[in-house]
C-alpha positions in Angstrom: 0.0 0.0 0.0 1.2 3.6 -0.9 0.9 6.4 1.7 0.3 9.8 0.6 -0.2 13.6 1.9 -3.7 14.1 2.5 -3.9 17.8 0.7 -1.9 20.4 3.0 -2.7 18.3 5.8 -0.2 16.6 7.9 -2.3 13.3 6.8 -0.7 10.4 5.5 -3.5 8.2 4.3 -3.5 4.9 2.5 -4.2 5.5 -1.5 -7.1 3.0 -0.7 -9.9 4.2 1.9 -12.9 1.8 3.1 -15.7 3.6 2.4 -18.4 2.1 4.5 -22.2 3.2 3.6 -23.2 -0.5 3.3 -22.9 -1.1 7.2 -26.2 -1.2 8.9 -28.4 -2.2 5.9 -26.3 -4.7 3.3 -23.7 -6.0 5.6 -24.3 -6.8 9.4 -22.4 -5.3 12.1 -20.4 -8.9 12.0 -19.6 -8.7 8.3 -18.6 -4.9 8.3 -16.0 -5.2 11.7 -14.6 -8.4 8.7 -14.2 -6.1 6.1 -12.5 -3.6 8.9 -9.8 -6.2 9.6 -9.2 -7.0 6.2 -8.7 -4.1 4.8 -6.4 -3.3 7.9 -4.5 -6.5 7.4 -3.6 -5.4 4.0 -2.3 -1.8 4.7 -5.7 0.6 4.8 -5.8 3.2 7.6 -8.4 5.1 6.3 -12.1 4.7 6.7 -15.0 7.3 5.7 -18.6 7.1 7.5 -21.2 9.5 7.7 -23.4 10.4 10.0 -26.5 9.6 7.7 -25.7 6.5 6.6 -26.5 3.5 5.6 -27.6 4.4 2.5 -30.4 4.6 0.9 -31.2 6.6 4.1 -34.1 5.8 5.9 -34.9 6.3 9.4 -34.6 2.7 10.9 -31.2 2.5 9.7 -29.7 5.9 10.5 -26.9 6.1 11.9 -26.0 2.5 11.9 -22.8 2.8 10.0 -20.9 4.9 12.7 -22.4 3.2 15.7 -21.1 -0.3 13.8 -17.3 1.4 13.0 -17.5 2.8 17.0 -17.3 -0.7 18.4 -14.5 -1.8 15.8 -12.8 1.9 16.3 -13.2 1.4 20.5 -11.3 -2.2 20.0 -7.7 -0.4 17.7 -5.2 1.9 19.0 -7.1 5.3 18.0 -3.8 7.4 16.6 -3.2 4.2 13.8 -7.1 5.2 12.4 -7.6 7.8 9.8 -11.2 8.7 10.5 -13.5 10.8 8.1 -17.4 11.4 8.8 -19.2 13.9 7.2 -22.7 16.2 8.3 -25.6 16.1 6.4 -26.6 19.3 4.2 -30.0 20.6 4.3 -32.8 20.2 2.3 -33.2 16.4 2.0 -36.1 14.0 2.9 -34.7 12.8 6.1 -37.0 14.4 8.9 -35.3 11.8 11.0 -31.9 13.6 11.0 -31.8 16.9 12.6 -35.5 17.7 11.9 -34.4 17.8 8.0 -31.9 18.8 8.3 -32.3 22.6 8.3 -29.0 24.5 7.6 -25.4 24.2 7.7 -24.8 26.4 10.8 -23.3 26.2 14.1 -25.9 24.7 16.1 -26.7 22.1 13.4 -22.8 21.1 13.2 -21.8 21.4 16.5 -25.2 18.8 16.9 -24.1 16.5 14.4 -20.4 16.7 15.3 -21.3 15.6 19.3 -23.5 12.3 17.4 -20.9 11.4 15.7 -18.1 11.3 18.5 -20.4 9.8 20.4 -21.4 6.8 18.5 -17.8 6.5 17.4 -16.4 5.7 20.4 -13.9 8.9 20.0 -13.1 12.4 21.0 -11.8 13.8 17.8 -12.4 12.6 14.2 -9.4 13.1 12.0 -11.2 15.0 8.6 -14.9 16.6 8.9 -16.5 17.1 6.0 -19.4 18.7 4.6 -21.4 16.0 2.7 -22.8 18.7 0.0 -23.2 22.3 -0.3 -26.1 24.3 1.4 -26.3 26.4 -1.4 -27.9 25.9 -4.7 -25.8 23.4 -6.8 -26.1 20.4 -9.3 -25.5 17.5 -7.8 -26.1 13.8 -7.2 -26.8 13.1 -10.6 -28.2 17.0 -12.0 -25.7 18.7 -13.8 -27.0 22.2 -14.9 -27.1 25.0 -12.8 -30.1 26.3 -12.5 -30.5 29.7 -11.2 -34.4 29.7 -10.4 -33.4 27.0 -8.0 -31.9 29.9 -5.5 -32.7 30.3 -1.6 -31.1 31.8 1.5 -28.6 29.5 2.8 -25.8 29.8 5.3 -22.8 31.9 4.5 -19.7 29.9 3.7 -17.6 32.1 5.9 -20.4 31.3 8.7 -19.6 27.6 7.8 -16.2 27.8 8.2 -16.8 29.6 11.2 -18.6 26.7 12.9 -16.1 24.4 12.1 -13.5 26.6 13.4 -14.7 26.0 16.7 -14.7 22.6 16.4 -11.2 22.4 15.5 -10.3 25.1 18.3 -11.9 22.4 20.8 -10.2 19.7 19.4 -13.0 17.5 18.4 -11.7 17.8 14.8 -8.3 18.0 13.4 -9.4 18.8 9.8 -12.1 19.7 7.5 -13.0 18.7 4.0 -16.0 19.7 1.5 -17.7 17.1 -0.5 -19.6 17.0 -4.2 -18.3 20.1 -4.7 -17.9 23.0 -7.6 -14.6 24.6 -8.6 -16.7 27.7 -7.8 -17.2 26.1 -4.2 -13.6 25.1 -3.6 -12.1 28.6 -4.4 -14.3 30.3 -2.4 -13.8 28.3 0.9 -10.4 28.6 0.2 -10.7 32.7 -0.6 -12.5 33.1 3.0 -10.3 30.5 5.0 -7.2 32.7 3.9 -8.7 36.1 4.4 -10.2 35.5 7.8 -7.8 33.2 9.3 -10.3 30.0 9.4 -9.5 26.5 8.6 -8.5 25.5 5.2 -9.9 22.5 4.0 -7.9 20.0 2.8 -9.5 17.3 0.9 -13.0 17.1 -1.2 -14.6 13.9 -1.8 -16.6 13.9 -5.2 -17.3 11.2 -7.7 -14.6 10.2 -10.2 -14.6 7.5 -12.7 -14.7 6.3 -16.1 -17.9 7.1 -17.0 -17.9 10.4 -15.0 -14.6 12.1 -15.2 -15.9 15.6 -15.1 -13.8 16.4 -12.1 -10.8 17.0 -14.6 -12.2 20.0 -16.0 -11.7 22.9 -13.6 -11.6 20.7 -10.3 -7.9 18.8 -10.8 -6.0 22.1 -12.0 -7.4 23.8 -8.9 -6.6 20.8 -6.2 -3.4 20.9 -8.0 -2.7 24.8 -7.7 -4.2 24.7 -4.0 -2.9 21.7 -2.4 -6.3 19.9 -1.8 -6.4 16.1 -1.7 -9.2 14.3 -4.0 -11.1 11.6 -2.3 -12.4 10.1 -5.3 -15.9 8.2 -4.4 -18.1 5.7 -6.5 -15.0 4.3 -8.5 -17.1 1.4 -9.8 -19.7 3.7 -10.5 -22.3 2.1 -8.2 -21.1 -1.1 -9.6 -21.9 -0.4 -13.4 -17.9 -1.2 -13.9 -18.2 -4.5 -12.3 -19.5 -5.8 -15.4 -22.5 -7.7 -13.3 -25.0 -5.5 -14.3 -24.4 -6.6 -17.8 -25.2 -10.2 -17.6 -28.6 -11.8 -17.8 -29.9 -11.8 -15.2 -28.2 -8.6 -13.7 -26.2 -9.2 -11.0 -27.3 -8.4 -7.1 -25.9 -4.9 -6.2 -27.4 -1.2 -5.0 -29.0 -0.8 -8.5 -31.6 -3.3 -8.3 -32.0 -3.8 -4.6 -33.0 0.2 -4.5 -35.0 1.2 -7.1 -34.1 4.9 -8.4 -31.2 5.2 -5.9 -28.8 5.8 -8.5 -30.7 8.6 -11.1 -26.4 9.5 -12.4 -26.5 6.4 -13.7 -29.8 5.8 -15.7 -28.5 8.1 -18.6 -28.3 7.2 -21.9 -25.6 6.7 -23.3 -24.1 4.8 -19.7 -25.2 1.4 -20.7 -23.2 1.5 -24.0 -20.4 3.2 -22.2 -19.7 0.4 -19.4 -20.1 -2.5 -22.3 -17.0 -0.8 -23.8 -15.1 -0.9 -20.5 -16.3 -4.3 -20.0 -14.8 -5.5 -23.5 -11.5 -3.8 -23.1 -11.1 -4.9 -20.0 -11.6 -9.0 -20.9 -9.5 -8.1 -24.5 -6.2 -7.8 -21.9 -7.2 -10.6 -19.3 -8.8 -8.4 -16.3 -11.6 -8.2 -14.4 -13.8 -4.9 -15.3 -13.6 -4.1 -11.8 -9.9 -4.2 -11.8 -10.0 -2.0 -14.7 -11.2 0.4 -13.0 -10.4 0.0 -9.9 -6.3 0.8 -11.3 -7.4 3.5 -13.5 -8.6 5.7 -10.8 -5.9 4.6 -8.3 -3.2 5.6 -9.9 -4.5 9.3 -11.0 -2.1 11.9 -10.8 -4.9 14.2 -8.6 -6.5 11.4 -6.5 -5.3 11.5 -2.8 -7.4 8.3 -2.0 -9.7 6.2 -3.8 -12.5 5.6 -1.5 -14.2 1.7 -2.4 -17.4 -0.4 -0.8 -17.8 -4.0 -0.9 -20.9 -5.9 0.6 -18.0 -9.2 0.3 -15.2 -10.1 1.5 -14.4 -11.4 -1.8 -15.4 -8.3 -3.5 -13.4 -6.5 -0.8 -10.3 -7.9 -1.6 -10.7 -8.2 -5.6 -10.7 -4.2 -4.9 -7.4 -4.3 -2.7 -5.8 -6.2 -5.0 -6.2 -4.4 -7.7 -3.9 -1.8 -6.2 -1.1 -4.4 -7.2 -2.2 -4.4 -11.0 -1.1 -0.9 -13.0 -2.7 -0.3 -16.3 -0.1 -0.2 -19.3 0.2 2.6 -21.3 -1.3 1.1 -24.3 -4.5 0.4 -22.2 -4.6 3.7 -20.9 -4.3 4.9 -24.4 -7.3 2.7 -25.1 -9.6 4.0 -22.4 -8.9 7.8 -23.3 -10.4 7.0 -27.1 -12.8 5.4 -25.4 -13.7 8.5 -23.4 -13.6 10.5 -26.0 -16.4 8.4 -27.6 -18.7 8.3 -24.7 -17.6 11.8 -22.9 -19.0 11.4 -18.9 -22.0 9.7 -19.7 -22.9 10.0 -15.7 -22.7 13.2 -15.2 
């Protein structure tokens, strides 16, 4: 496993993080502390929860996931854990969480921050992030901008000002942002640097072959700025698996939640992970692998952030750490891109 600078952070986190949204709802508390060990056997030190999850969200489940990583976390030696959680934005259906929840201010943070340590089994996470903007952005799937769509939300300044307490008290060493804009980034950078409020250092957004969008405006800036992608959905909800693509479909998130996954109903995204799939079994790989190395190994990704419901599927992911894609395959999946240009948007 390769260690790398999280951002400007003094970080060093595994290039492979356990992302674990399926714990609570797909895998049981017994199968997720398995994938824990694992993953820690083979040279991960970084795990990412969230206070809303499992996912789908729903309100017998919530807040499973970090109550299930708590009793692994209370059971390691705390300063050889990476931990990231993230608060919930407002204005989603979960009445269950925070009464909505209602803003991104310093009541509702400092409220979700206290949950979180709390079913953690810690008194400091190591990166806090935003799970998406309050503001008025595309996102999870929308991809125009749509200025009728506009409503009062919480200053970022105020929102860095919130977590500035939390780092003050030492309940969070440092922050990060999440499904982000390049407009977003550059101005929590522009008000952490004029007011003297923490800089974040990492955003976690989506990035992979069918939705590489993050390359246009995003890399040059977390290159210019010194933030750290944590790149989520590698497999694109599985799509790059391939086992959507037999008949019958393969059992994943897709078809056990129905309209989960709106990113990855577009048109052309069908034709696009067929291609993958074909280039992928023309050099003697798994399509997941595929993948899996192609995102790994990007010049702008911090840490790749992967979810398994099996241990098998678990360490398929891990081990394609130790499989690098040639140029000449490389070569091959940029003409393919430019044939089906971020079909999942």
């Amino acid at each position: 496993m390769e260690y790398r600078q999280l951002g400007s952070s003094d970080l060093m986190v595994s290039a492979v993080c356990l992302g674990t949204m399926t714990f609570g709802q797909q895998n049981t508390e017994a199968e997720a502390h398995a994938q824990l060990d694992h993953a820690f056997e083979r040279g991960v030190n970084f795990i990412d929860t969230a206070e809303m999850y499992p996912v789908p969200p729903r309100a017998e489940t919530c807040f499973a996931t970090e109550t299930i990583v708590g009793r692994w976390l209370a059971r390691q030696t705390r300063d050889k854990v990476i931990l990231a959680t993230k608060v919930a934005g407002p204005r989603r259906a979960m009445a269950w969480l925070r009464g909505g929840p209602r803003a991104l201010d310093r009541d509702n943070i400092e409220s979700a921050l206290e949950g979180s340590l709390r079913r953690l089994k810690t008194d400091y996470v190591d990166l806090y992030q935003l799970h998406w903007p309050e503001r008025n952005v595309p996102m999870f799937g929308q991809y125009q901008f749509d200025p009728a769509k506009e409503k009062t939300d919480v200053p970022i300044r105020a929102q860095l000002e919130a977590l500035a307490g939390q780092v003050e008290a030492g309940k969070v060493r440092h922050v990060g942002i999440s499904n982000e804009t390049p407009w977003g980034v550059m101005e929590f950078l522009r008000l952490a640097g004029e007011y003297g409020l923490p800089r974040v250092v990492s955003i976690q957004n989506p990035y992979n072959l069918i939705n590489r969008t993050f390359e246009t405006g995003l890399a040059e800036i977390v290159f210019r700025e010194k933030v750290g992608l944590l790149a989520y959905s590698p497999l694109a909800f599985g799509h790059l698996s391939g086992k959507y693509q037999t008949e019958p479909p393969g059992r994943g998130r897709v078809n056990a939640f129905k309209g989960f996954a709106q990113r990855y109903e577009k048109p052309n995204v069908q034709p696009a992970v067929a291609a993958y799939v074909q280039l992928a079994l023309r050099h003697g790989l798994s399509p997941a692998t595929l993948a899996l190395s192609f995102v790994y190994r990007r010049w702008f990704v911090a840490s790749t952030i992967i979810g398994a419901t099996t241990l098998a599927q678990l360490t398929e992911n891990l081990d394609a750490w130790d499989t690098p894609l040639s140029d000449d395959i490389v070569a091959e999946i940029e003409t393919l891109h430019l044939r089906y240009s971020n079909p999942a948007p």
